[in-house]
N, C-alpha and C positions, 0 to 999 in steps of 0.2 A: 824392412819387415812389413805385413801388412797386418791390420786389423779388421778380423771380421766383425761385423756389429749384430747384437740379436737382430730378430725378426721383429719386424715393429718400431726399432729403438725409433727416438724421437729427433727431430732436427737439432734441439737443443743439444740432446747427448750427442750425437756424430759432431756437432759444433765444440762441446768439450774436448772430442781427442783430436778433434783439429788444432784446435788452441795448444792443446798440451804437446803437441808433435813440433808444431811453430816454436814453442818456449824454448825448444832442445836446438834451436836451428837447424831444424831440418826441412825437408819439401816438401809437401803433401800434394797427395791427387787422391780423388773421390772417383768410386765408381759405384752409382745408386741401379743398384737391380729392380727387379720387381718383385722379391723377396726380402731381400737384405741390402748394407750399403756394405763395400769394400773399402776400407782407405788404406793406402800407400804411403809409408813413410820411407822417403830418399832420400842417402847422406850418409854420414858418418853415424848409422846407429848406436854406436857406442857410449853415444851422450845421452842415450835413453832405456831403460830396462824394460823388457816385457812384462816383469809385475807391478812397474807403475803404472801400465795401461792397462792391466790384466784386468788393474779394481775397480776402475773408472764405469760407472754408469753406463749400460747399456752393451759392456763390450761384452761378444761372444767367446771370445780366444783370439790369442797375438800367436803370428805366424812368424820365423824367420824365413827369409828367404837366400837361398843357400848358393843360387847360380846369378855371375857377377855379372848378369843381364834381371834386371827387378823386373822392369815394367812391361818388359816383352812377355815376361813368365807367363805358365800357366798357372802357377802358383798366386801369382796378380790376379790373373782375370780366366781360371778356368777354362769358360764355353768360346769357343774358335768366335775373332772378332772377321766382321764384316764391313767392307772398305767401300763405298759409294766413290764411285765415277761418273761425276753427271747423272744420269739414273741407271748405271749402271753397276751392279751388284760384283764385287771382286769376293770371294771367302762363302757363299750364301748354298744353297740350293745346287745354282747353277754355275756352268763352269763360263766362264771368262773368255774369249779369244781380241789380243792387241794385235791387230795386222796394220802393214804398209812400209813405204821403201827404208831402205837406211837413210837416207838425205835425200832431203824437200831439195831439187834440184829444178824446181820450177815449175808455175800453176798448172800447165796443160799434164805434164806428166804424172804431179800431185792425186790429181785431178780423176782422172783415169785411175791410178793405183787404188783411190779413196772408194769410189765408185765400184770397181769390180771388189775390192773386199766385203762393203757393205752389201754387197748383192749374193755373195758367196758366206753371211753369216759372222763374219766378226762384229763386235759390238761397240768396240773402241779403237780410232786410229791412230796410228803411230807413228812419228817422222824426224830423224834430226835436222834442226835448227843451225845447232851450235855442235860441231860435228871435231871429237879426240880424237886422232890420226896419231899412230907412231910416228910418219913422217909426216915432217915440217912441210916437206914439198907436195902432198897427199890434199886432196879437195879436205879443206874446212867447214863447207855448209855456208849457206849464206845469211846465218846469223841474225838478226831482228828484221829483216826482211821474209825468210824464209819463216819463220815464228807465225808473222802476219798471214800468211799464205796458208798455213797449217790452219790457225784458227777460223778463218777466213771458210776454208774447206768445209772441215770438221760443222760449221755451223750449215752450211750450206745444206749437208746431208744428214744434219740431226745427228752427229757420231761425235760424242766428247772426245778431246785429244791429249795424246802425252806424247811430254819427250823432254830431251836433256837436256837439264842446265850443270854449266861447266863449271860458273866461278859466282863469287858471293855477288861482284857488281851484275851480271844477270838476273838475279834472282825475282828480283821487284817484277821486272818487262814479264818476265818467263808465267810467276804465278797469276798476273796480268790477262796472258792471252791463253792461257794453255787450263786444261782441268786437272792435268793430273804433272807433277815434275818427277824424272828420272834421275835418280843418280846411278853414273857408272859405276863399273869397276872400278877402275882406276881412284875415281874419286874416293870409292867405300869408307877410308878412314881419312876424308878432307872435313876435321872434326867442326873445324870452323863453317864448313858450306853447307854439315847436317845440320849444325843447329839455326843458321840462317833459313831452309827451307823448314826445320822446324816452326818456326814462328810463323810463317806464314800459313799456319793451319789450312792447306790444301794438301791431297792425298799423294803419295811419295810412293815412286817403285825405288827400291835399295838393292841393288845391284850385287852381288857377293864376288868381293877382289878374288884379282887373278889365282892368290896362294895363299887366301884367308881360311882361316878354320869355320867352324859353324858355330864357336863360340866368337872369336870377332867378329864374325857379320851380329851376330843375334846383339854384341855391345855397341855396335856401328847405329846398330838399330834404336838403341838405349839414347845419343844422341838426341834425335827426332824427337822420341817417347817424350823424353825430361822437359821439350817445352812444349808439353800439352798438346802435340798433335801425336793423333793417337792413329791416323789415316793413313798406315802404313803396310805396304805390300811385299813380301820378301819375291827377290827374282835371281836361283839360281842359272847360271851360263854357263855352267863350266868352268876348272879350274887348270892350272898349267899342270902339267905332269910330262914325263921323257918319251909320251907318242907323238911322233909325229904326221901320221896320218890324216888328225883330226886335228884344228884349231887348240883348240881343247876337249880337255876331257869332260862330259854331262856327268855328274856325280847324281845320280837320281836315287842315291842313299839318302841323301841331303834331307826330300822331300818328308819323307813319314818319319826324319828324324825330327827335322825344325818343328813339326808341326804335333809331336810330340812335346817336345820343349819348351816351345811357344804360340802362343793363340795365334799370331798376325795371319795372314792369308799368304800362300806359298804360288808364287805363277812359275813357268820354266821356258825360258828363252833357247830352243833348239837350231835357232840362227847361230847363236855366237859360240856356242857350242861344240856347232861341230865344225863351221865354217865350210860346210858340205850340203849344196841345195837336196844330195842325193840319198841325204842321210835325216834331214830333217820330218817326214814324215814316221819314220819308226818312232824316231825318238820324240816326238810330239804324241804317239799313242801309248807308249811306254811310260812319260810324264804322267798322263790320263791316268792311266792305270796303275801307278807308283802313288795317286792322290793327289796330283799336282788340285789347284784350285783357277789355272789358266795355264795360254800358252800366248807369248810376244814372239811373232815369226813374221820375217820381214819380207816381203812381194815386191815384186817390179815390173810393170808392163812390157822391160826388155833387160831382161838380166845383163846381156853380155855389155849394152852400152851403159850401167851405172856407175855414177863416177864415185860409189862406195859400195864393197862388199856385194857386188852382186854375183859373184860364187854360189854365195849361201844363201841367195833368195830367188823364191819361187815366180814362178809366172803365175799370173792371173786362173787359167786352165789348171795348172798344178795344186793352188791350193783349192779349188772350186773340189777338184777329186779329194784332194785329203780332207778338206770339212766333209765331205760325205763320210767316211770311213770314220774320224771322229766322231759324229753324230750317231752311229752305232756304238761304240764303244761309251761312250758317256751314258747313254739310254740303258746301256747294260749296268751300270754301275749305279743307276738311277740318279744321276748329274747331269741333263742335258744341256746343253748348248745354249748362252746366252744368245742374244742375238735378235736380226728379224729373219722373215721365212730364207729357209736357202733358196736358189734360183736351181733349175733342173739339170746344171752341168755340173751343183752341189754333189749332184747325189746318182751322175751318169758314170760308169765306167770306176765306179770306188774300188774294183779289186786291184787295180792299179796301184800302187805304193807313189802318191807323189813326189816329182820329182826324179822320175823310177829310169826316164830317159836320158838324162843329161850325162855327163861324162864326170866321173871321178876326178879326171885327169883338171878339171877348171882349178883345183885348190894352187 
């Protein structure tokens, strides 16, 4: 449940129904506006009635909250929250773009990929480290060396960086060098590694599993929430379904539904999606245009020699055209592009659908 407090109430009183929420054994979080204070009571609310808090000094009215995700709610926290990346704004104004390879397979290539995204407009880089593979026999990433290399980059060029931590023993290294940690799919419901990267109060993308609803992701999310890191990014991919044309299927319902539902900031990954370099640009405007709040699309200075998923990532030229073609449609919607200046191959030849040459046939 949460309690609104009047306008005004005093520390003392908000400190009363803290106290009295603790007595019930329950958890509390405060959220002080610039009007009002919000507090959140987590738990077995049962051990507490809303007209014992209703009389309590200073409260305005007790809320239940009805959906088995509390603190994601908007019922918690109303006005859409905004997720800092380094100095970069995830949920705000402006819209977001995470570009770079699927795996850091080494400085010189890093390097180059890091370099032409920042120069084509993304704002934050992206790279796996610690790389999930269906097969065991599948490139794994080169793991705390590859980490090194990211942050190493990322610094170089002024671009804060994300990317994925697999297991609880990473976790430490990962919030260490990295600004922002990924969880997979896969991982979505590794309850024990949400609430490890909860604690480390650094900003989290959450991944929505393969065949997760939008209620388990948004409780996935609940995890994080509950230890007070509140620096959370939802990132739909795609879910399994019987086409097989496409990796998966982009549920871009998802979008103005979560964001509906819940304040957090919604990005859309049209890499893992579609697993179709050819397909990624639609669906990266369509996101835009559905309210996504960003887009994580993965680039490679030479698609066909990546030693991960490079099907469904663009070349350097490829996404320079689609940020052009983006930066209209966000301008339209009055959301433009985080970022620094695009470079002039940004915004040469945009009628082009990036991507628009490659061959279907690479999936």
């Amino acid at each position: 449940m949460i309690i609104v407090m009047l306008p005004g109430a005093t520390h003392r009183e908000v400190d009363g129904v803290v106290a009295r929420i603790e007595a019930a054994g329950l958890r509390v979080h405060v959220s002080r506006g610039e009007e009002r204070t919000i507090i959140g009571a987590v738990g077995d609310v049962r051990r507490l009635e809303p007209e014992a808090l209703q009389v309590l000094p200073g409260v305005e009215r007790v809320v239940r909250i009805l959906h088995p995700f509390k603190l994601a709610s908007r019922e918690w926290h109303p006005e859409p929250s905004v997720v800092k990346v380094g100095d970069v704004e995830v949920g705000g104004d402006r819209l977001a773009v995470i570009a770079g390879p699927c795996s850091v397979e080494g400085e010189e290539m890093l390097v180059e990929a890091a370099k032409a995204v920042k120069a084509h407009g993304a704002s934050i880089l992206r790279g796996g480290a610690f790389k999930p593979r269906t097969s065991p026999y599948s490139f794994q990433g080169l793991g705390v060396e590859g980490l090194r290399m990211l942050a190493k980059v990322g610094k170089s060029l002024n671009m804060p960086v994300a990317t994925e931590v697999l297991s609880e023993e990473h976790v430490g290294i990962v919030a260490e060098l990295a600004d922002c940690l990924q969880i997979g799919a896969r991982n979505m419901q590794n309850f024990a590694l949400l609430q490890e990267v909860g604690r480390t109060g650094k900003p989290v993308i959450l991944k929505r599993g393969l065949m997760s609803s939008v209620d388990e992701w948004l409780q996935a999310a609940e995890y994080i929430l509950s230890e007070g890191n509140h620096k959370v990014i939802l990132c739909e991919r795609g879910i399994r379904t019987f086409e097989t044309y496409t990796r998966n299927t982009l549920d871009l319902s998802a979008v103005p539904l979560v964001k509906k539902l819940s304040h957090l900031p919604v990005i859309v990954d049209p890499s893992h999606a579609t697993g179709r370099a050819d397909l990624v640009g639609a669906m990266s405007k369509a996101a835009i245009a559905a309210g996504a709040d960003g887009l994580l699309i993965e680039v490679h200075p030479d698609p066909p020699k990546a030693l991960s998923d490079g099907q469904q990532s663009l070349r350097p030229d490829e996404f320079g055209r689609l940020m052009g073609e983006l930066e209209r449609i966000a301008s339209a919607i009055g959301r433009p592009l985080t970022g620094v200046c695009h470079s002039g191959s940004g915004r040469q030849n945009s009628g082009r659908q990036a991507g628009s040459g490659r061959a279907a046939g690479m999936v």
